[in-house]
MITOR-46076 format. One record per residue (C-alpha): residue number from 0; residue in three letters; z, y, x. Coordinates in steps of 0.1 Angstrom, whole numbers, plus 5000, padded with zeros to 4 digits. Layout:
N
    i   aa     Z     Y     X
  NUM  ALA     Z     Y     X
...
***
This chain:
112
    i   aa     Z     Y     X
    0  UNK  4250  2378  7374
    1  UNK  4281  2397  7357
    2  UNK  4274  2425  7335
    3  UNK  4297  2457  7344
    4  UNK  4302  2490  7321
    5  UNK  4310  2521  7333
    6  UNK  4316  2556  7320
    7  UNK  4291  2574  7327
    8  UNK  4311  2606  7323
    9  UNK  4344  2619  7309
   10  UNK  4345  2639  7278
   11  UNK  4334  2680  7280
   12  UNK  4336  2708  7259
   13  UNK  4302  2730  7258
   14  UNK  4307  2764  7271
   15  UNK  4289  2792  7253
   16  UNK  4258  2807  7263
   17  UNK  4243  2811  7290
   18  UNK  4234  2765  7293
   19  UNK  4258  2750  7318
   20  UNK  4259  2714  7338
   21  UNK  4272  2691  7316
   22  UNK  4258  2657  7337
   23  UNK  4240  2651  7367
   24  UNK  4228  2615  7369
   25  UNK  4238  2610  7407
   26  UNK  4228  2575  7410
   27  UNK  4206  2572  7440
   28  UNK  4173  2557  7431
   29  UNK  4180  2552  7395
   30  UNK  4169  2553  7359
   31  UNK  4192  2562  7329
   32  UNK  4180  2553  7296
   33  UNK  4192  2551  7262
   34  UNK  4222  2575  7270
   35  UNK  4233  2582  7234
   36  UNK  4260  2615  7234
   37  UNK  4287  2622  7204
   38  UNK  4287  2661  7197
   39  UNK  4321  2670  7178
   40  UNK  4332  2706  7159
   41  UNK  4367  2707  7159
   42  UNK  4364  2742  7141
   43  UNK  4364  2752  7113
   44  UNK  4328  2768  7112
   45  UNK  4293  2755  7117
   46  UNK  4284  2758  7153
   47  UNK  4247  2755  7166
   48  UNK  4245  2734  7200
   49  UNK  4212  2731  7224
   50  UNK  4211  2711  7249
   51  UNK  4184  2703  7281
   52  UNK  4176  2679  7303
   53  UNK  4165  2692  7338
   54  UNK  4146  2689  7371
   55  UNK  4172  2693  7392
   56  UNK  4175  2737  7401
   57  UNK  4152  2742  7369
   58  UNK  4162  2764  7345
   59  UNK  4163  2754  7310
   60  UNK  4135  2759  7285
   61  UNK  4117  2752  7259
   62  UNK  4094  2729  7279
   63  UNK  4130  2706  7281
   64  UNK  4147  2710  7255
   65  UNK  4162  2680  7234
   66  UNK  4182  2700  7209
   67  UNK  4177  2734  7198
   68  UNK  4207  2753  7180
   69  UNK  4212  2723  7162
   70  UNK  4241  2734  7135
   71  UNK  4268  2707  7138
   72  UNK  4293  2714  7103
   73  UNK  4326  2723  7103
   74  UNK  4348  2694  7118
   75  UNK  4319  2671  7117
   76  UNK  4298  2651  7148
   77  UNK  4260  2645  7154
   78  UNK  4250  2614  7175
   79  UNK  4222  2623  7197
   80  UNK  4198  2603  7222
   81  UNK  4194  2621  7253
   82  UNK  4157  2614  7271
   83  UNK  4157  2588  7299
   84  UNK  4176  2608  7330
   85  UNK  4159  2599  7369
   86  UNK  4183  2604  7400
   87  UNK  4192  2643  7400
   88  UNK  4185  2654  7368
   89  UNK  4211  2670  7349
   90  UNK  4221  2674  7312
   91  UNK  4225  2712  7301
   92  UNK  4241  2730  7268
   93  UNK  4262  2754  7251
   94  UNK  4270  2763  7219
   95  UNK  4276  2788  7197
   96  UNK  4311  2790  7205
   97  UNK  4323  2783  7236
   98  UNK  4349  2750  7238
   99  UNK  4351  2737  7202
  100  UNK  4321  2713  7210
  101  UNK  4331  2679  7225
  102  UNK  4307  2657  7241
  103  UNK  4313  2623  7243
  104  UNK  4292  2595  7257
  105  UNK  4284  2569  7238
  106  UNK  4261  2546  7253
  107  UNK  4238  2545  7276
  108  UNK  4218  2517  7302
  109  UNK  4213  2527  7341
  110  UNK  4182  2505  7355
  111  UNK  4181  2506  7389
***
């Protein structure tokens, strides 16, 4: 069996509030674990970044939360793990300040 790697999804910048889609896991009948996501400041200020995962049409809340106004420093990152993702679910966020936050993936495994 070969092993193939995909990006799971390009680079985005975080809007600011209100929490946005970032990523919906589309893969039908699937699993995503151990998705791993690079937050970068390319400003010159601390900026506090939450981000969700969702039900699919659920708003986001306390209840699915995985960061909460974490402060990422001035030009600095924070590697995060993101909680295991079924079929529809979608990755939320903002920050502080709209589009100086870049989230990168970094790693992740889809079981199927």
């Amino acid at each position: 069996m070969a092993v193939t790697l995909t990006k799971i999804f390009p680079p985005v910048q975080l809007p600011g509030t209100p929490a946005a889609v970032l990523f919906t896991f589309a893969t039908a009948g699937g699993t995503l674990k151990n998705l791993r996501v690079r937050l970068t400041n390319t400003s010159a200020t601390a900026v506090p970044v939450t981000l969700h995962v969702d039900v699919a049409a659920t708003a986001s809340g306390a209840g699915n939360c995985c960061l909460s106004a974490k402060s990422i420093a001035a030009n600095d990152f924070l590697d995060i793990d993101i909680p295991t993702m079924v079929t529809g679910d979608t990755l939320r966020g903002f920050a502080g300040t709209a589009n100086v936050i870049t989230m990168h993936e970094i790693g992740g495994t889809i079981v199927t």
